[in-house]
N, C-alpha and C positions, 0 to 999 in steps of 0.2 A: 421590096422595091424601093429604092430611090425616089425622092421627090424630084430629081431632075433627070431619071427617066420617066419617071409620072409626067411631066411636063412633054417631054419630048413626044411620048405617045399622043397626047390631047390636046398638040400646037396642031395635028393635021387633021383635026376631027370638027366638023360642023358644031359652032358654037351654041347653036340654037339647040343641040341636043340636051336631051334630061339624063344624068346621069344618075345611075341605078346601082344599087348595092346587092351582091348578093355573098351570103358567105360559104365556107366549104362545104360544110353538113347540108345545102339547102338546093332545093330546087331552083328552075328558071322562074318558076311562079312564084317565087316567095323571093325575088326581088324587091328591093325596096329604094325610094328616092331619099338621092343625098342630101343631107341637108344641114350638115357640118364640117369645116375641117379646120382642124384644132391640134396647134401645135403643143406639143406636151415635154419638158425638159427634163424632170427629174422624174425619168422612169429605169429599171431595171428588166434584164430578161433574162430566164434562168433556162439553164440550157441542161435537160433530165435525162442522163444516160440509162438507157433499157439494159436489162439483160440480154436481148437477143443483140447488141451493137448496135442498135437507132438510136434513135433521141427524139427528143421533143421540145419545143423551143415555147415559154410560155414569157407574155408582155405584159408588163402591167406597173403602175405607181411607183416607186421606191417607198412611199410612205404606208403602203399596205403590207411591208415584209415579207419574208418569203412566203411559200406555198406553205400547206397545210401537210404535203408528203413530200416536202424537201430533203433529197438524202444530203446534209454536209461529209458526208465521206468521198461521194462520187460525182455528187451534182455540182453547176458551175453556173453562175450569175454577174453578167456584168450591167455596169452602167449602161445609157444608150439614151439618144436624143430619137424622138418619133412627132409622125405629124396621124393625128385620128382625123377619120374619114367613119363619119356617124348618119345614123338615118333619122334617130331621133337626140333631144337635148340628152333625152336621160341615160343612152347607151352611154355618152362619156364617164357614166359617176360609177356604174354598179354592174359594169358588163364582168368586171373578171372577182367580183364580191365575194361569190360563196366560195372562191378559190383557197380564200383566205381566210376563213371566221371558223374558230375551233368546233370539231365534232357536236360538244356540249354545249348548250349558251343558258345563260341564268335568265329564267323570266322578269323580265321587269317594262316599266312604261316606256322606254328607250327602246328593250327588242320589241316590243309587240310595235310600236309605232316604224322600225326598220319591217318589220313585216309585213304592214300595210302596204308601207311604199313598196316592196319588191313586188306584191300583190299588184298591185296597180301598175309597175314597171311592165309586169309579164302581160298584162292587156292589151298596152302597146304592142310590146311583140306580136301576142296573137291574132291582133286584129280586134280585138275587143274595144277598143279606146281609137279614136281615130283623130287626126288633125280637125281644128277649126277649119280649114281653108279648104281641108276635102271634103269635109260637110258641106260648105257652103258648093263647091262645082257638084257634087254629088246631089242634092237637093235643088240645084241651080236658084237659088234665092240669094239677096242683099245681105250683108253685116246686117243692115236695122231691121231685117226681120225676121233673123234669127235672134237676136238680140231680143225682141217683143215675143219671141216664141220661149227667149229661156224665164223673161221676166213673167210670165202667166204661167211658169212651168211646167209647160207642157214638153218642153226638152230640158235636160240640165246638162252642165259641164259636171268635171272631176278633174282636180286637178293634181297635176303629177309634175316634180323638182319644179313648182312655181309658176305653171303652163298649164292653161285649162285644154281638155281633151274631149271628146264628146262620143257617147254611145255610139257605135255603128249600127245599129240594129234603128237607129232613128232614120237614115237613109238607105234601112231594108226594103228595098220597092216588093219583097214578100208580105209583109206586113201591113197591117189597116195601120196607114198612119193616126188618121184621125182618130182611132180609137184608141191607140198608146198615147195617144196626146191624152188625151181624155183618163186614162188610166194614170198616167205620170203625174196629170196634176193634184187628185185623188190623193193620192200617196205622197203629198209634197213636203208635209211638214217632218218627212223624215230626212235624214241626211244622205247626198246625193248618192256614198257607195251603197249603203242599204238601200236604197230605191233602187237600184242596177241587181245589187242579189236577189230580191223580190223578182222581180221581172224576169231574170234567169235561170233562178231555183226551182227544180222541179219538187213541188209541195204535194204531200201526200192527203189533203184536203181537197188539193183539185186531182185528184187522180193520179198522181205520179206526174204528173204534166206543169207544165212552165207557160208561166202570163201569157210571153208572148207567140203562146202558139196556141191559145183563147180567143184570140179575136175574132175569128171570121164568123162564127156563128152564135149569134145573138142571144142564145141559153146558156152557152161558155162564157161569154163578154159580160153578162152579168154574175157569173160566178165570178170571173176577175175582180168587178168592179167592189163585190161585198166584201172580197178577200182583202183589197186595195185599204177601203177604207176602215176594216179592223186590223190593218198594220198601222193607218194612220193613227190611229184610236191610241195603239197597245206604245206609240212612237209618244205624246205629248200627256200629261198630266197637265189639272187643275188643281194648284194648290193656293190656300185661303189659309192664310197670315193673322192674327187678332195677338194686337196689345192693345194695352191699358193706356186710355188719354186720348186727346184727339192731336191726329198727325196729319201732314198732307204727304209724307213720304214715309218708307217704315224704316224705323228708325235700324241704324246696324251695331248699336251697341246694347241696345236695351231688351231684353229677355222677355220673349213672346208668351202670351197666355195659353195661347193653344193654335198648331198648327195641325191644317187636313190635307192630304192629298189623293186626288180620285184619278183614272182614267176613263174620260169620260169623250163621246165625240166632236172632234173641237169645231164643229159648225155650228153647234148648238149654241142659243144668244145665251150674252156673259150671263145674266142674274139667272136664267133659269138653270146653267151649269153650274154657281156658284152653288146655289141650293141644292141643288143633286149631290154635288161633292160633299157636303154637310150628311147625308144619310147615305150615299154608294161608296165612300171611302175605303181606300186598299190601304189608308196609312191614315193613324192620329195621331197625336201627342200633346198636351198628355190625355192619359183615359180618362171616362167619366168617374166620380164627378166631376163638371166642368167647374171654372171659376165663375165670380160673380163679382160684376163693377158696377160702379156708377156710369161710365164715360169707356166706351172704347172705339178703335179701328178698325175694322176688316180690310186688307188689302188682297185682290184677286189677281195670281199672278198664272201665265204659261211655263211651265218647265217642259224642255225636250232631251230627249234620248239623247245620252253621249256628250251633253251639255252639261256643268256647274252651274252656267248662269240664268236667270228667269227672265221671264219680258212680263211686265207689269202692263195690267189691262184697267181695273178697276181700282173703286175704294169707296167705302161708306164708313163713316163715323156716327154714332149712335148715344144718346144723350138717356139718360132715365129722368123723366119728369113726372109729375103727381098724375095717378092714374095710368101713368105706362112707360111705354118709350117714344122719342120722336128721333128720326133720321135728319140729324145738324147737318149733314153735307153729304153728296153722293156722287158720284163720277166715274163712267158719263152719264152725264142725264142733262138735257136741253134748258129746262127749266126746275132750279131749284125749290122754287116757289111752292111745287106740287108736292112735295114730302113734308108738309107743315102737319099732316093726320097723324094724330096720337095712335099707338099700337099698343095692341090688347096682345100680349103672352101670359100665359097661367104659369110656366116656369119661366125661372129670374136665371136664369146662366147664360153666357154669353153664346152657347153655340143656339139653345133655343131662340132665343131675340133672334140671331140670325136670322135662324130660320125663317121667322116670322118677316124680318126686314126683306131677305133675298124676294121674297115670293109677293109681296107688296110691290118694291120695282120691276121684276120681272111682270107684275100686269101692266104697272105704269109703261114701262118700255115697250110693251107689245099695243096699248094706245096709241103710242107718239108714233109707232112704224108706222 
């Protein structure tokens, strides 16, 4: 069709109407609202003669080249100016993609990352991922309190081509909301699609059965909630950093003494997990024996799943003086004043002293709560 018989039909139509998309393959139920229209210049359409004498007319970019079972003997492609009529942003990027990406594709961090996105692309489609703004008539609630609902985490977005989208299943009127609230936040320090697979995966721990069809009955709701929080667990590591000297940041050029990391549950207060990771560690480096200084660091930091980078929590610096050790500086801690006690260790290596320091502030800090 023509854009100015497009025109001609929707000059005699009530303006106030919502216009709805549906395409060939699909039902009247699987209508969808428009919500783009986008003129496109440099596209091509290849026009695929059958053996029985049809054809097939396919539209798409000129810059994605031809099709994948383009015959050049029989088949025919011209130029052609179009206007796209989308329901969502991301139909315009990747609706006619797999038309055109060879049978084989090399694994790398490029395909796996177009994977995700198409993943996420099909959500949309399915109804899995839905508008901010049908959440909000859907749930009939304000921007700021959904806003204060993603910031507690009890909802999250996902974002898809640079547009945040939001569970459907959050304005499941099936569903105990407050209890997915409750579960969601549970499981927050993992990253938003893994929190979405969790909660739609049917896991063979809970029975073959999926989070969120746990909820209504309060022996299920806490199998969720244990499940929840040994995702959140197996999602964040504690690792403990020590070099030699005292530092107030650690340093990134200078070669650490020995590095631990544990997965331990991150509600747990920092010194008493600091110390745990010291003896429950899933990783060291290096093995014992440990080293042995005069003067070192300890820096306590958070690493998460899928993440390179760490968020730094703590740090003690630790001094050997006559008689023992004493803790020069610690943070956080309120009052430095209180770590002036000399500490008794019978081994001299830095992971023991830890041990000894971590478990010293862990009582100090459980005082000061």
């Amino acid at each position: 069709m023509k854009v100015s018989s497009l025109i001609a039909k929707l000059n005699s139509l009530d303006p106030d109407a919502e216009v709805l998309l549906i395409s060939g393959c699909a039902d009247i139920s699987e209508a969808e609202e428009l919500r783009r229209v986008e003129p496109q210049l440099d596209w091509r359409c290849e026009v695929h003669f059958r053996d029985d004498g049809l054809s097939t007319s396919i539209h798409a970019p000129s810059r994605f080249g031809a099709t994948s079972n383009y015959d050049e003997q029989y088949d025919r492609a011209v130029a052609e100016t179009v206007v796209l009529l989308a329901g969502h942003d991301a139909n315009l990027y990747y609706m006619f993609e797999d038309d055109f990406v060879p049978d084989v594709r090399k694994l790398s961090k490029e395909s796996i990352e177009d994977e995700v996105l198409r993943n996420r692309r099909g959500m949309l489609e399915d109804g899995t991922l839905i508008s901010r703004e049908l959440l909000l008539r859907l749930l009939s609630i304000t921007p700021n309190q959904l806003d204060a609902l993603v910031a507690q985490g009890s909802i999250f977005d996902i974002c898809v081509d640079g547009v945040s989208y939001y569970p459907s299943i959050f304005a499941n009127p099936r569903i105990n909301a407050e209890r997915l609230h409750s579960v969601s936040r549970l499981v927050q320090p993992v990253d938003a699609s893994s929190r979405l697979d969790f909660l739609l995966t049917e896991w063979g721990h809970l029975g073959g059965r999926r989070p969120i069809e746990m909820l209504d009955y309060i022996k299920d709701y806490r199998r969720v909630r244990n499940s929840a929080m040994v995702r959140a667990q197996e999602s964040m590591r504690t690792v403990v950093k020590f070099f030699e000297g005292q530092h107030e940041e650690a340093p990134v050029e200078a070669e650490q003494l020995y590095r631990v990391a544990a997965e331990l549950d991150p509600r747990m207060p920092l010194w008493r997990r600091a110390r745990a990771t010291l003896t429950e560690f899933g990783f060291e480096y290096p093995f014992a024996p440990y080293p042995q200084v005069n003067v070192f660091t300890a820096f306590i930091e958070k690493s998460f799943e899928g993440e390179s980078d760490t968020v730094f929590e703590g740090r003690v610096c630790i001094h050997r003086v006559d008689g023992g050790w004493r803790i020069f500086a610690a943070w956080p801690l309120a009052d430095t004043t209180d770590v002036n006690e000399t500490l008794r260790c019978e081994a001299q290596d830095i992971v023991s002293v830890a041990k000894v320091a971590f478990e010293y502030l862990k009582r100090l800090a459980a005082k000061k709560a």
